[in-house]
Z-matrix of the N, CA and C atoms (Angstrom, degrees):
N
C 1 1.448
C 2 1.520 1 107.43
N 3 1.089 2 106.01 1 136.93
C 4 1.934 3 112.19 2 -174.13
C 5 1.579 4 104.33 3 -158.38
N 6 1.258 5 84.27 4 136.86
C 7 1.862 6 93.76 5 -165.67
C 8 1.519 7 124.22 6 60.84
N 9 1.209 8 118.41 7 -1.50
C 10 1.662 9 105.69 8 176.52
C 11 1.883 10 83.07 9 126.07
N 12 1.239 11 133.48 10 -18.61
C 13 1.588 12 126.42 11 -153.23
C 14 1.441 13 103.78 12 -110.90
N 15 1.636 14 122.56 13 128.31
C 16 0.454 15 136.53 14 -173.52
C 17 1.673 16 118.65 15 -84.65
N 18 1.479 17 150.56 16 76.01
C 19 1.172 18 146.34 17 -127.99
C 20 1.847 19 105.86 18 -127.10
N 21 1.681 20 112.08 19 95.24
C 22 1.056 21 89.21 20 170.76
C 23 1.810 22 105.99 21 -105.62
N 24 1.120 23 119.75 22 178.07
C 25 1.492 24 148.16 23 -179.84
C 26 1.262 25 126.34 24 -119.99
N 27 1.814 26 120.02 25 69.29
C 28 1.267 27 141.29 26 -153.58
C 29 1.715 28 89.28 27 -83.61
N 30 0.758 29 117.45 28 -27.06
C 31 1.533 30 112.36 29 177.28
C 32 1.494 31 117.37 30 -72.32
N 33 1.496 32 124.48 31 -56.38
C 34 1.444 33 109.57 32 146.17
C 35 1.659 34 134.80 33 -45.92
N 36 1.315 35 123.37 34 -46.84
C 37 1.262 36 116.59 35 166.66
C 38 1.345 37 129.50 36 -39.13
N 39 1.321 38 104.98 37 -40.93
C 40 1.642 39 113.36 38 164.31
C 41 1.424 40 123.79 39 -72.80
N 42 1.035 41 102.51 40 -23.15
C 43 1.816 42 105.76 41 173.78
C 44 1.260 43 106.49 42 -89.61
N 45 1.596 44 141.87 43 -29.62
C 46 0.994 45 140.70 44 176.86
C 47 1.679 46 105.01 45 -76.25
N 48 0.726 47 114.80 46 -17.56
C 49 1.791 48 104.69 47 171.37
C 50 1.388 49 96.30 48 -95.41
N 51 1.036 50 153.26 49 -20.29
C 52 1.690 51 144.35 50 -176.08
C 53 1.393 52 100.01 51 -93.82
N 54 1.442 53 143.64 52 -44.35
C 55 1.130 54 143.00 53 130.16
C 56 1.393 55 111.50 54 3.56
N 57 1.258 56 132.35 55 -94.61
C 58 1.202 57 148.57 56 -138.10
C 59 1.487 58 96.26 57 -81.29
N 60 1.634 59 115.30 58 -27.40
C 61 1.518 60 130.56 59 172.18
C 62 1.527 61 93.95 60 -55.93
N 63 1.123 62 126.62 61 -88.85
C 64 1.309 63 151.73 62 159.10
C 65 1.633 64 109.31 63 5.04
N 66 1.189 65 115.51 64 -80.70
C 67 1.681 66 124.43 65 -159.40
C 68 2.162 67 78.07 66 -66.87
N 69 1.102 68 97.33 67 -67.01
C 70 2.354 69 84.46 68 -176.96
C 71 1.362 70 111.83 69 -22.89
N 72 1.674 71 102.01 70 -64.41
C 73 1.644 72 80.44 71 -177.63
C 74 1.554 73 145.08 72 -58.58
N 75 1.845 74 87.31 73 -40.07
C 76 1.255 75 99.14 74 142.89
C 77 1.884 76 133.42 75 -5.66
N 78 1.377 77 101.63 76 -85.44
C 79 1.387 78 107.29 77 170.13
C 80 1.548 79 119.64 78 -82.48
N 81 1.187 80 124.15 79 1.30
C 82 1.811 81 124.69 80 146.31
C 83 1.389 82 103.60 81 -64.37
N 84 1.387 83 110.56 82 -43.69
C 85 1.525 84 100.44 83 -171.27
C 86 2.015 85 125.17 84 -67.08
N 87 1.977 86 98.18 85 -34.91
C 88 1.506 87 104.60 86 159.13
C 89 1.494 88 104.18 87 -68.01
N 90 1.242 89 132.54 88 -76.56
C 91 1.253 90 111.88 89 -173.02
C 92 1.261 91 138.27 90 11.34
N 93 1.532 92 92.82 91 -86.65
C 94 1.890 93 127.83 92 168.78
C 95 1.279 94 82.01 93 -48.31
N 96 1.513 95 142.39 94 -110.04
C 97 1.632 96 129.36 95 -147.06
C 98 1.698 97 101.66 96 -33.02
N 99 1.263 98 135.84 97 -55.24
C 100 1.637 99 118.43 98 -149.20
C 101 1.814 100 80.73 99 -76.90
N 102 1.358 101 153.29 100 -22.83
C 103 1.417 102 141.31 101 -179.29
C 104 1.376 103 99.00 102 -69.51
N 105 1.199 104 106.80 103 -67.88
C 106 2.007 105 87.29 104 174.33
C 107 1.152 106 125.91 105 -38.41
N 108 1.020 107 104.29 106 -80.11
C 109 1.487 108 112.77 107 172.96
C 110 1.915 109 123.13 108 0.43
N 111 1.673 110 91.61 109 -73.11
C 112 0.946 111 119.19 110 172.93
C 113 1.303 112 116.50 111 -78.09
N 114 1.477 113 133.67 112 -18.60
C 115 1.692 114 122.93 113 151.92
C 116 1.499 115 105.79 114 -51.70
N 117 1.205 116 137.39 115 -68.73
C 118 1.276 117 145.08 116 -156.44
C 119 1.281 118 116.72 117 -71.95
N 120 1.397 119 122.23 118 -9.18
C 121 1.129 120 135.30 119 165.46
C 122 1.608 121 99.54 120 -69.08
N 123 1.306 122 123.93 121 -77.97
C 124 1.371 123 165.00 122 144.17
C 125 1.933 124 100.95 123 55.44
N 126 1.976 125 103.88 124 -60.82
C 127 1.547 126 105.57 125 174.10
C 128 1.089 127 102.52 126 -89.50
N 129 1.453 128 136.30 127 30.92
C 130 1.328 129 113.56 128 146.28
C 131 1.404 130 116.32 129 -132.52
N 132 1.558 131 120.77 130 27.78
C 133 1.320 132 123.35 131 157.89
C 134 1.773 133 119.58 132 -122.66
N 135 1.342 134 80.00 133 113.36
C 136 1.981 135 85.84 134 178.89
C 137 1.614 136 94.88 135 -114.91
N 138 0.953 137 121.50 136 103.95
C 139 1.592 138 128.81 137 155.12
C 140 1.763 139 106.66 138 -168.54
N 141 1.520 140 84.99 139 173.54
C 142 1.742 141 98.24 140 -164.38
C 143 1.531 142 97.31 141 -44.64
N 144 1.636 143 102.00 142 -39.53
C 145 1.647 144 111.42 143 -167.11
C 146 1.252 145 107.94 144 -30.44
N 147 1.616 146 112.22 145 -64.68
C 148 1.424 147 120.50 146 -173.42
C 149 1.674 148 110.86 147 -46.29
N 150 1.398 149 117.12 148 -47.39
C 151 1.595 150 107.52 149 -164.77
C 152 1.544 151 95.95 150 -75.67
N 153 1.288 152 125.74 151 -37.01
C 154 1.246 153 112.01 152 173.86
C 155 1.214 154 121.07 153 -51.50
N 156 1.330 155 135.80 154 -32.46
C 157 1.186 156 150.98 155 -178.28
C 158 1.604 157 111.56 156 -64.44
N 159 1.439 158 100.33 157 -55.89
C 160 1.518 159 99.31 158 177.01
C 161 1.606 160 116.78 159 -96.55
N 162 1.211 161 111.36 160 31.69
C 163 1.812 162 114.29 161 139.76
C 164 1.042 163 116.73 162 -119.19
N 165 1.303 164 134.67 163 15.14
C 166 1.681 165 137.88 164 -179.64
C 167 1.879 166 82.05 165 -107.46
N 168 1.547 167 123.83 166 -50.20
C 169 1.167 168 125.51 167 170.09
C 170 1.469 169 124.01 168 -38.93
N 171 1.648 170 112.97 169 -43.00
C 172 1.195 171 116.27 170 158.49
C 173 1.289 172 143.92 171 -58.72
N 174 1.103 173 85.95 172 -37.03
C 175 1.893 174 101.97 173 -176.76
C 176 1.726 175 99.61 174 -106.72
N 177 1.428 176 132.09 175 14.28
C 178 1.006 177 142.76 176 136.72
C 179 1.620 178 115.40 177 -64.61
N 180 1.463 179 103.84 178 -38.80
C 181 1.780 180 97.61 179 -164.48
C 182 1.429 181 91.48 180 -108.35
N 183 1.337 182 142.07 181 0.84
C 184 1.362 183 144.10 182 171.13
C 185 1.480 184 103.63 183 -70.90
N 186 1.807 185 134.11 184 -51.37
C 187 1.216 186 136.31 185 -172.94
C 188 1.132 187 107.22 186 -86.98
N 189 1.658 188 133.62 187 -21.69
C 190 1.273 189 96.26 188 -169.04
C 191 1.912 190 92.14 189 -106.27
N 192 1.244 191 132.95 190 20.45
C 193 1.179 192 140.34 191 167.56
C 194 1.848 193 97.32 192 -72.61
N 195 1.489 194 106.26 193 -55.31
C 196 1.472 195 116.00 194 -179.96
C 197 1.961 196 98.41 195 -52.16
N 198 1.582 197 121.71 196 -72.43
C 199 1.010 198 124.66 197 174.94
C 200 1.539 199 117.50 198 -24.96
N 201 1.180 200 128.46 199 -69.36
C 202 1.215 201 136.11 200 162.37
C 203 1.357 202 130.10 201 -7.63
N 204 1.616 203 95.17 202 -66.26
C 205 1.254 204 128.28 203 175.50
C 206 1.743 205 119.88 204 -45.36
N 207 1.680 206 96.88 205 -46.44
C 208 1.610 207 118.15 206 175.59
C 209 1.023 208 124.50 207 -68.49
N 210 1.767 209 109.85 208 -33.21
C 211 1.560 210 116.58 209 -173.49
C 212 1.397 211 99.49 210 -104.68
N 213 1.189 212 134.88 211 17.04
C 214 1.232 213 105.30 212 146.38
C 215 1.341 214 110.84 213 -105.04
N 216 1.525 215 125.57 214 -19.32
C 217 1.395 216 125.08 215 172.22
C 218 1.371 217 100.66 216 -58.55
N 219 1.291 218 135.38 217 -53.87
C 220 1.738 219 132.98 218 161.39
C 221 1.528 220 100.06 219 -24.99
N 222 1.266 221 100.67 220 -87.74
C 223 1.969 222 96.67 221 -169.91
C 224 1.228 223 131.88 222 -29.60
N 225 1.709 224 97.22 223 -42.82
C 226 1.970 225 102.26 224 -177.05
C 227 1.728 226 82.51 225 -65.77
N 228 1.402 227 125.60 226 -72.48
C 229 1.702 228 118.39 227 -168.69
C 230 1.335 229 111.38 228 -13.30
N 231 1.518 230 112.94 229 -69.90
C 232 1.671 231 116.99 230 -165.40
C 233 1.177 232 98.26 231 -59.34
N 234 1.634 233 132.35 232 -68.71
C 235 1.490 234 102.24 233 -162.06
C 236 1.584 235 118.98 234 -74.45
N 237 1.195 236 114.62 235 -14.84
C 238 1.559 237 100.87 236 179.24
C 239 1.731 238 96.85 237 -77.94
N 240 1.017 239 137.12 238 -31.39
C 241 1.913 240 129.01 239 163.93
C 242 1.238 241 102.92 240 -73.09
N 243 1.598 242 146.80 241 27.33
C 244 1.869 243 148.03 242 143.17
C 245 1.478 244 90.87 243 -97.76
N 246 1.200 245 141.16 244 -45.17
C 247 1.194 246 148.59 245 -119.01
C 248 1.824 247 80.32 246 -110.24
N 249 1.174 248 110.37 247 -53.16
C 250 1.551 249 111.57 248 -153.92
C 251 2.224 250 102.52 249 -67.46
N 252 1.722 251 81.05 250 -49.55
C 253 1.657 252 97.20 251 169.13
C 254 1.616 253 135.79 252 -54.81
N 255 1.420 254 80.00 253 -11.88
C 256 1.855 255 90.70 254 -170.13
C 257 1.678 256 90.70 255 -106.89
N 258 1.176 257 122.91 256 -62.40
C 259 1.119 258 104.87 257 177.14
C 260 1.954 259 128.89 258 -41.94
N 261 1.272 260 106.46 259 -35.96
C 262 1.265 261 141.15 260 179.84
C 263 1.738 262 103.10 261 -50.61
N 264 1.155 263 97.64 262 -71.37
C 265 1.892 264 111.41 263 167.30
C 266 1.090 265 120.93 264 -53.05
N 267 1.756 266 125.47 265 -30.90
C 268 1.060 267 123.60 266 -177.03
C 269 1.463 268 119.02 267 -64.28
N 270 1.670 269 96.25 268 -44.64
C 271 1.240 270 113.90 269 -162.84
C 272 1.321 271 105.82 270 -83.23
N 273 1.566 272 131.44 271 -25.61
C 274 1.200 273 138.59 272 149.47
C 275 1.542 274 120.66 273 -25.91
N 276 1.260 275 89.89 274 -59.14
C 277 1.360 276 112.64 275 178.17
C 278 1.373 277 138.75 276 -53.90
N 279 1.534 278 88.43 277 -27.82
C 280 2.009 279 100.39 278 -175.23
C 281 2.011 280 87.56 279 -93.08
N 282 1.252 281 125.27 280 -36.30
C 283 1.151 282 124.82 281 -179.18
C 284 1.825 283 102.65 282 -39.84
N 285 1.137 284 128.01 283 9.90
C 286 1.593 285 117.78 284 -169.14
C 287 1.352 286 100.18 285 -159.35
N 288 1.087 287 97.21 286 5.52
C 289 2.079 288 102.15 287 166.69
C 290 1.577 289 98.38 288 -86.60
N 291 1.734 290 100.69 289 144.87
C 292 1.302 291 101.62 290 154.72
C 293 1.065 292 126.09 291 -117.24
């Protein structure tokens, strides 16, 4: 709010939830490469390394399953709060039409 005006930017709001869509898959997409990777490695590593590896792996895919979970509950938020505001203004708006 600046000067008394109330100014939102429904056009960013929508890009900022496709955004945030965006950079996730993003890191689904590294993910999946360091799991290959590291499958194919897999018969030729026998040491603690490896089991250490695949419980940091676990509790790697345990948080960002949770993460996931948040950012898209984030996304539906933002656009249904563009969605709620725009409609909101609209209807504001006809209130002063004649």
């Amino acid at each position: 709010m600046s000067g008394g005006l109330i100014r939102y930017d429904f056009a960013n709001l929508g890009t900022l939830s496709g955004d945030l869509r965006g950079q996730f898959q993003r890191l689904e997409e590294l993910s999946g490469q360091l799991k290959r990777q590291v499958t194919a490695l897999a018969t030729h590593w026998d040491s603690g390394g490896a089991g250490s590896y695949q419980q940091a792996q676990a509790n790697w895919d345990r948080i960002f399953l949770d993460a996931r979970g948040r950012l898209d509950a984030l996304g539906v938020g933002v656009s249904k709060a563009s969605n709620h505001m725009r409609e909101t203004d609209l209807r504001v708006g006809k209130t002063f039409s004649t």
